[in-house]
FIKOLZA-1660 file (N, C-alpha, C; in steps of 0.1 Angstrom, whole numbers, plus 5000, padded with zeros to 4 digits):
% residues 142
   i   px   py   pz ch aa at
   1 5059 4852 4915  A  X  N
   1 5062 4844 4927  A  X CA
   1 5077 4843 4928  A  X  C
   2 5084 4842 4940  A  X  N
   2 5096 4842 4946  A  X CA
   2 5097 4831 4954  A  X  C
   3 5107 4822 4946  A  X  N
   3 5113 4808 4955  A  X CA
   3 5125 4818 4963  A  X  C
   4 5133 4805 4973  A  X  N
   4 5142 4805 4982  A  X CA
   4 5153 4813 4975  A  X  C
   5 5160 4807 4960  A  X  N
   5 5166 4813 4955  A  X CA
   5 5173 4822 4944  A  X  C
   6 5155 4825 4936  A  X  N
   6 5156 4828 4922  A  X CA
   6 5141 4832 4921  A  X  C
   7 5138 4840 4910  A  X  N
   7 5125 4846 4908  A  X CA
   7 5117 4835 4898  A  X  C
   8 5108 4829 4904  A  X  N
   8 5102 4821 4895  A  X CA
   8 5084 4824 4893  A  X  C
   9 5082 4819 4881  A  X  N
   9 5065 4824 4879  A  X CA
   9 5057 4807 4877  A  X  C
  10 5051 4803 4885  A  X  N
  10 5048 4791 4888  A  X CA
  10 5034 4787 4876  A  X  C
  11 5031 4778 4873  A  X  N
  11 5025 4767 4868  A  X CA
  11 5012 4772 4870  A  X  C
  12 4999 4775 4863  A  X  N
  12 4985 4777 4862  A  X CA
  12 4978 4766 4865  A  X  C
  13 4970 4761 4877  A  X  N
  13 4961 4753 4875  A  X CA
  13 4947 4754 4871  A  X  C
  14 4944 4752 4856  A  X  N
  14 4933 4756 4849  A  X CA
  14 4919 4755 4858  A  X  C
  15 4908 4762 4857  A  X  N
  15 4899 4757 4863  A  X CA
  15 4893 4762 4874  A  X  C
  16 4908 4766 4882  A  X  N
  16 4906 4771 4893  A  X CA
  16 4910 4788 4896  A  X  C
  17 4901 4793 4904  A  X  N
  17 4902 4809 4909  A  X CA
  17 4912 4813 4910  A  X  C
  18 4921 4822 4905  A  X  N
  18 4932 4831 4909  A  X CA
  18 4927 4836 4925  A  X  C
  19 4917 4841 4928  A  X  N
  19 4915 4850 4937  A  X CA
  19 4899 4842 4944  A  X  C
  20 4898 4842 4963  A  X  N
  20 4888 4836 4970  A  X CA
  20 4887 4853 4976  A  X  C
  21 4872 4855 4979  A  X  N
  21 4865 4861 4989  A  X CA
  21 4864 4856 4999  A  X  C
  22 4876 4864 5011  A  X  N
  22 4868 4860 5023  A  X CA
  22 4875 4871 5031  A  X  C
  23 4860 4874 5038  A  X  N
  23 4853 4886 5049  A  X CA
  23 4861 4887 5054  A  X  C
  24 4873 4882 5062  A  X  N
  24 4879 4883 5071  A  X CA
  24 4891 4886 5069  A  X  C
  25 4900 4887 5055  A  X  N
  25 4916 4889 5051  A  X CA
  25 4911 4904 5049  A  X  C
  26 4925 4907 5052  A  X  N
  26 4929 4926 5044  A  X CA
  26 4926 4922 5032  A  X  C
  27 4917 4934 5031  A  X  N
  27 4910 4939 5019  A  X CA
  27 4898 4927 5012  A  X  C
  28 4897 4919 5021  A  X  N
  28 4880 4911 5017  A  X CA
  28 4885 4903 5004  A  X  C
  29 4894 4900 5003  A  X  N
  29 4897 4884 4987  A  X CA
  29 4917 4882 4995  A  X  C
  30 4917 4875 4995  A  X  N
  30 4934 4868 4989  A  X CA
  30 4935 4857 4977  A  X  C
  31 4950 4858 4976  A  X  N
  31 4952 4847 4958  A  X CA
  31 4953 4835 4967  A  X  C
  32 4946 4828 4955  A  X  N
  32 4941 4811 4961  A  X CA
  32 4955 4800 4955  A  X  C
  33 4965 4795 4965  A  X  N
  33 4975 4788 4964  A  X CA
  33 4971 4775 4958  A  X  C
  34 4954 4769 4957  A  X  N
  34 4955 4762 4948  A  X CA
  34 4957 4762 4932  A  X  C
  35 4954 4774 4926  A  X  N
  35 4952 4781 4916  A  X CA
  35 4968 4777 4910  A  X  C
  36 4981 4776 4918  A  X  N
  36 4993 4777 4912  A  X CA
  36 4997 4766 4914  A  X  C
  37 5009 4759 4911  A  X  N
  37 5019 4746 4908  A  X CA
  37 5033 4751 4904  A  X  C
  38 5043 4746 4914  A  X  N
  38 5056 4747 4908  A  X CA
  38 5064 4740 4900  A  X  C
  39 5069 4744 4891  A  X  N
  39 5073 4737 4876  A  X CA
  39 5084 4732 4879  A  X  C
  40 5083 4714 4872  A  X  N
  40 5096 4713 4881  A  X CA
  40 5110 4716 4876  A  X  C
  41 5115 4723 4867  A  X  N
  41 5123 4730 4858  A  X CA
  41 5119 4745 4853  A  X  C
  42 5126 4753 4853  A  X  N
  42 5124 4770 4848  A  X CA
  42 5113 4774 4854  A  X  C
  43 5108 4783 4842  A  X  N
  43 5094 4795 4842  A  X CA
  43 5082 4783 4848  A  X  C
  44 5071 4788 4851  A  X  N
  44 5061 4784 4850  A  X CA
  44 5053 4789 4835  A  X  C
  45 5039 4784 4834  A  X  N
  45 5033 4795 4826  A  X CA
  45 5025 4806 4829  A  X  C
  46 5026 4811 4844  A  X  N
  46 5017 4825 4849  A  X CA
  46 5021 4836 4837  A  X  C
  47 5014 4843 4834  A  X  N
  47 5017 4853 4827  A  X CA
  47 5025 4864 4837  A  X  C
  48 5033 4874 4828  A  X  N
  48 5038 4885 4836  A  X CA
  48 5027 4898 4842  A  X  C
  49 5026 4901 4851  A  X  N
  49 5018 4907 4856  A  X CA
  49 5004 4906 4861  A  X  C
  50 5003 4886 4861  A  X  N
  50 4990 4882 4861  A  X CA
  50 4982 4884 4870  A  X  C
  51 4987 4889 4882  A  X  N
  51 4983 4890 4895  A  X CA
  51 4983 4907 4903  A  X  C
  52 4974 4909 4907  A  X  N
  52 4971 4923 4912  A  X CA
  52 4971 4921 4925  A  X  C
  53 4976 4928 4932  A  X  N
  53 4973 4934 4947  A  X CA
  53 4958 4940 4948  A  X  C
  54 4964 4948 4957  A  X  N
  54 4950 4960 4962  A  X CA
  54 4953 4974 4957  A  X  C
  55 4944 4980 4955  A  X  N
  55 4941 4992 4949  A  X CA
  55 4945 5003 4963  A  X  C
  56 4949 5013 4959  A  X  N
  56 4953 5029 4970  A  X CA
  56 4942 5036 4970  A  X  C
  57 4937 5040 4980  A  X  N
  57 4921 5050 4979  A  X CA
  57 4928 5063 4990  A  X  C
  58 4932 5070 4990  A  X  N
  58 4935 5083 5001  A  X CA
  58 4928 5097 4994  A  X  C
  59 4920 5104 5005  A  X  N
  59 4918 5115 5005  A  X CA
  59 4925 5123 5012  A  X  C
  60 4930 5138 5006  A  X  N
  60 4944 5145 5013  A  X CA
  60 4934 5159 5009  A  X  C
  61 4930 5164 5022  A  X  N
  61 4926 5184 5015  A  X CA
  61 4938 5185 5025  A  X  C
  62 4936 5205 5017  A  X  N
  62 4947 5213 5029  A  X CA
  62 4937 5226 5031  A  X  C
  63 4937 5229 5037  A  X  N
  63 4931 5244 5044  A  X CA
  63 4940 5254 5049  A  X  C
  64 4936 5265 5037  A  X  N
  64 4944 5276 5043  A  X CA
  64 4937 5292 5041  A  X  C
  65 4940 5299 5051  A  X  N
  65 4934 5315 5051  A  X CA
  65 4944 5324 5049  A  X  C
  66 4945 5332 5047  A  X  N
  66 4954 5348 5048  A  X CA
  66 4950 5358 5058  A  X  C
  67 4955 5363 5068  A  X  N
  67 4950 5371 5076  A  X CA
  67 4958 5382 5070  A  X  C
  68 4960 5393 5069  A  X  N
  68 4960 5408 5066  A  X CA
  68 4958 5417 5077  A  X  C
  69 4972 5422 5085  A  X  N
  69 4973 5431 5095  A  X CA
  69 4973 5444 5094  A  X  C
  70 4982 5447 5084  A  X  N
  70 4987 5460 5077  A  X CA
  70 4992 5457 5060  A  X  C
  71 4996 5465 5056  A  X  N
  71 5002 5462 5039  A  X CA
  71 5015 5448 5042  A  X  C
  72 5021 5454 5052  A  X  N
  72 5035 5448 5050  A  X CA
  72 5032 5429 5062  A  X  C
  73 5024 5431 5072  A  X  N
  73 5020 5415 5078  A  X CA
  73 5010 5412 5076  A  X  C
  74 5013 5399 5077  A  X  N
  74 5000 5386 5075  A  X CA
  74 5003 5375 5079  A  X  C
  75 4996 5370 5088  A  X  N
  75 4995 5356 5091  A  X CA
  75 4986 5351 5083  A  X  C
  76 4992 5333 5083  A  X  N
  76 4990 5327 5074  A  X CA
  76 4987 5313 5083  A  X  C
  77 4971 5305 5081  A  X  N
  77 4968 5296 5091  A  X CA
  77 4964 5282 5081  A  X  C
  78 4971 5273 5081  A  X  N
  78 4972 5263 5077  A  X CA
  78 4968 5249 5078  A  X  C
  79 4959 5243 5075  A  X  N
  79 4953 5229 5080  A  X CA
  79 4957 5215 5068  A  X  C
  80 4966 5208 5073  A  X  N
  80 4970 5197 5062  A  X CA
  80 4962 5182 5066  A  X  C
  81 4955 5180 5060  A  X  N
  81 4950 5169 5065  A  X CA
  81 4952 5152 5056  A  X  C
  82 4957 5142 5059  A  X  N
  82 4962 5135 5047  A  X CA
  82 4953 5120 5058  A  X  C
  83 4950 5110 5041  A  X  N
  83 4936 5102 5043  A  X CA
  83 4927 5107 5056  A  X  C
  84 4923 5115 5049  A  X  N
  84 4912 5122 5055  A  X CA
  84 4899 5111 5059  A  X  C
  85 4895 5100 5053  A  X  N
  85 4886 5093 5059  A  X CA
  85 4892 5079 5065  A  X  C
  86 4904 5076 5067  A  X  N
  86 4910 5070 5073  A  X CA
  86 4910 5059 5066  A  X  C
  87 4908 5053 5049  A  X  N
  87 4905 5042 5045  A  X CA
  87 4921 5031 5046  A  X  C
  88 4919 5020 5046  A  X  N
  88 4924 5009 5055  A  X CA
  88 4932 5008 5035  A  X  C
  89 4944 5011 5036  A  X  N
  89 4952 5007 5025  A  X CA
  89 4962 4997 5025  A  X  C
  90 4964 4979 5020  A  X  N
  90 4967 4972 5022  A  X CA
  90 4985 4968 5012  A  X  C
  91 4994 4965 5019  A  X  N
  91 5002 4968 5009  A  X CA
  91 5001 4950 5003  A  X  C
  92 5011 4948 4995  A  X  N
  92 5011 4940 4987  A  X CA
  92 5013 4922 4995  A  X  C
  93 5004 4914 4986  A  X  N
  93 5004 4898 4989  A  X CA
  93 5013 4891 4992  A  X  C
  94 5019 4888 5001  A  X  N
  94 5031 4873 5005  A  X CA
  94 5032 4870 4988  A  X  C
  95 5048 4868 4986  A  X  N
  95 5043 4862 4974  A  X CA
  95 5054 4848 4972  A  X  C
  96 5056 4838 4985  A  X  N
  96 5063 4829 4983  A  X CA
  96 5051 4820 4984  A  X  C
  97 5052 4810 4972  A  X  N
  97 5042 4798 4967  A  X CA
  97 5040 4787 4983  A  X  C
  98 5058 4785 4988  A  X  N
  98 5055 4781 4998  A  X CA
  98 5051 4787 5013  A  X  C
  99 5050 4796 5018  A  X  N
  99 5046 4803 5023  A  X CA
  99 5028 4800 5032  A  X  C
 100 5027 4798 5044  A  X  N
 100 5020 4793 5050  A  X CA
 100 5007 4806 5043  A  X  C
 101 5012 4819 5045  A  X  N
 101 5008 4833 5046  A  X CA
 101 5004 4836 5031  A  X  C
 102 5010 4831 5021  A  X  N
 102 5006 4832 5004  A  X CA
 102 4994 4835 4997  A  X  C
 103 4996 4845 4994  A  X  N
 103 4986 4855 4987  A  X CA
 103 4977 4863 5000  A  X  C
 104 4980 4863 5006  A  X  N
 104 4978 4873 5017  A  X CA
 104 4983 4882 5020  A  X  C
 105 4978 4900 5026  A  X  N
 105 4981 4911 5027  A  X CA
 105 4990 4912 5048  A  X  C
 106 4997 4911 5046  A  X  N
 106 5005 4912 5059  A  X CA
 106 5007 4927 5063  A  X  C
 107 5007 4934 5061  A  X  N
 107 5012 4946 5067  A  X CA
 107 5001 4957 5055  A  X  C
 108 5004 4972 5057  A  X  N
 108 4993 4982 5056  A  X CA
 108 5005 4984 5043  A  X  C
 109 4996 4992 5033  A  X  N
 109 5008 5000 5027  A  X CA
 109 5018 5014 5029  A  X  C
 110 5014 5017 5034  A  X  N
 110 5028 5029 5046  A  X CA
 110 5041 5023 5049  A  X  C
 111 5032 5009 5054  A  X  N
 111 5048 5001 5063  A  X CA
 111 5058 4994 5051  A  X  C
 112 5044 4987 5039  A  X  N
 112 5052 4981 5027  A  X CA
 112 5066 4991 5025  A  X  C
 113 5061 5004 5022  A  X  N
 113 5069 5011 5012  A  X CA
 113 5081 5018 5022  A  X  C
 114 5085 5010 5031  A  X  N
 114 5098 5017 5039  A  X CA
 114 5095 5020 5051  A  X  C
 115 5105 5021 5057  A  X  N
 115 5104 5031 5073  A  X CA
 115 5109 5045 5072  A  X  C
 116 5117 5048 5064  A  X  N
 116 5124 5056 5067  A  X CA
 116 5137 5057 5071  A  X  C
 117 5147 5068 5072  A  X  N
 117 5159 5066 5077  A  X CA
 117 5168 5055 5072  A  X  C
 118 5180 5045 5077  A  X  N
 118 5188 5035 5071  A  X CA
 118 5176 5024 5059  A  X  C
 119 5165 5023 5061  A  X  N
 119 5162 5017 5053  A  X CA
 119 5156 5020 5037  A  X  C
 120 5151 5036 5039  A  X  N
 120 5153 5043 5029  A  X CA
 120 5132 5042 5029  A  X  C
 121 5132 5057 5020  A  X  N
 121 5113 5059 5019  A  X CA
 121 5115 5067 5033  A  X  C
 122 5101 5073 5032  A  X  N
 122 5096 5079 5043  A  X CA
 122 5089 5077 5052  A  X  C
 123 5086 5084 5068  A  X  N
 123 5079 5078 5076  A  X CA
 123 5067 5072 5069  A  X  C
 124 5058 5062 5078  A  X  N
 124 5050 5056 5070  A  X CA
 124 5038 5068 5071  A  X  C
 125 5039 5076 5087  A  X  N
 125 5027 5083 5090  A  X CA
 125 5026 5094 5074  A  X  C
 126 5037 5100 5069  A  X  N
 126 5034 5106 5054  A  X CA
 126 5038 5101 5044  A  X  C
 127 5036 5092 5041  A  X  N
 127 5034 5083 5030  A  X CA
 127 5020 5078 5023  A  X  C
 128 5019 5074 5008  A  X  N
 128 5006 5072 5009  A  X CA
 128 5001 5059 5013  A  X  C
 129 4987 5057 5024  A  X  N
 129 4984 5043 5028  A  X CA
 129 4983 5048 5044  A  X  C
 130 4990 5054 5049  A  X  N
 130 4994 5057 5061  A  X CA
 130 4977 5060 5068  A  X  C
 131 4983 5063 5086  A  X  N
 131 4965 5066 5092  A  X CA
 131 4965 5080 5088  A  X  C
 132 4950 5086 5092  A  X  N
 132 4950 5097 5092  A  X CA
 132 4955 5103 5097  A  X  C
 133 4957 5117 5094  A  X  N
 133 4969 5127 5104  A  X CA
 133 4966 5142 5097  A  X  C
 134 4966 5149 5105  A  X  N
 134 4965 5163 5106  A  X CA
 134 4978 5172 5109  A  X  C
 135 4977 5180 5101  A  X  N
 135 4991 5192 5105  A  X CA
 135 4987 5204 5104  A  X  C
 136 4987 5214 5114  A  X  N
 136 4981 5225 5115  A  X CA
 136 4996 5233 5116  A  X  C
 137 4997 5247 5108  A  X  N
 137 5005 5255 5112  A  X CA
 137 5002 5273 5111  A  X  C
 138 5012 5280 5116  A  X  N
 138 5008 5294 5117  A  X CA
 138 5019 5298 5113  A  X  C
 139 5019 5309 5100  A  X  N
 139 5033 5315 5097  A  X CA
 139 5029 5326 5098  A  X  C
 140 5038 5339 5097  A  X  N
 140 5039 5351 5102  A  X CA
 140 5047 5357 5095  A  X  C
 141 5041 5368 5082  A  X  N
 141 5048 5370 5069  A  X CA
 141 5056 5387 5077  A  X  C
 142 5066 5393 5072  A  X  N
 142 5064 5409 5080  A  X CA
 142 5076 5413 5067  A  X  C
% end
């Protein structure tokens, strides 16, 4: 968890769920803000790493032929296809305690991991998480 001005790991409220099911958030559960307490000095006791996001599911084929003209050309016909079944990949949970949004998935993960350009990472469309996309090409060997 991340306060206003320092990295802090907040207070366990025994008893209660780290994580609620509900139908309607990215990816069907968010972390339950009851579950935590801010300590009113240092660390909390959350453990390091106690908390998981969402899992990445992408299927990526590529499709390719050789055509054979003569010994010396050949075209070459190319199909790139990336999350091929277009699965919905969520990037990571709000993670300010105060935060109206907390423990909730805000954006896709494509967008999490950068834009590209001044901000650094790649377009999100090839990145993994991104929608589906296709790239077809034709080369021409001689």
């Amino acid at each position: 968890m991340s306060g206003a001005n320092s990295v802090q790991r907040p207070n366990v409220v025994f008893g209660v769920p780290f994580y609620l099911n509900q139908p309607n958030a990215p990816g069907g559960k968010v972390i339950n803000a009851a579950a935590f307490s801010m300590p009113a000095t240092g660390q909390g006791d959350l453990g390091r790493n106690a908390l998981r996001g969402f899992g990445a599911t992408q299927w990526d084929l590529t499709l390719r032929r050789q055509f054979r003209f003569t010994e010396r050309i050949s075209l070459q016909a190319r199909g790139d296809l990336s999350n091929i079944f277009n699965h919905p990949n969520f990037g990571s949970p709000i993670n300010y305690l105060s935060s109206p949004q907390f423990g909730q998935s805000t954006m896709m993960l494509a967008s999490s991991l950068g834009s590209g350009g001044q901000s650094g990472g790649l377009n999100p469309l090839y990145q993994i998480g991104g929608p589906r996309s296709i790239q077809l090409a034709l080369k021409l060997q001689f």
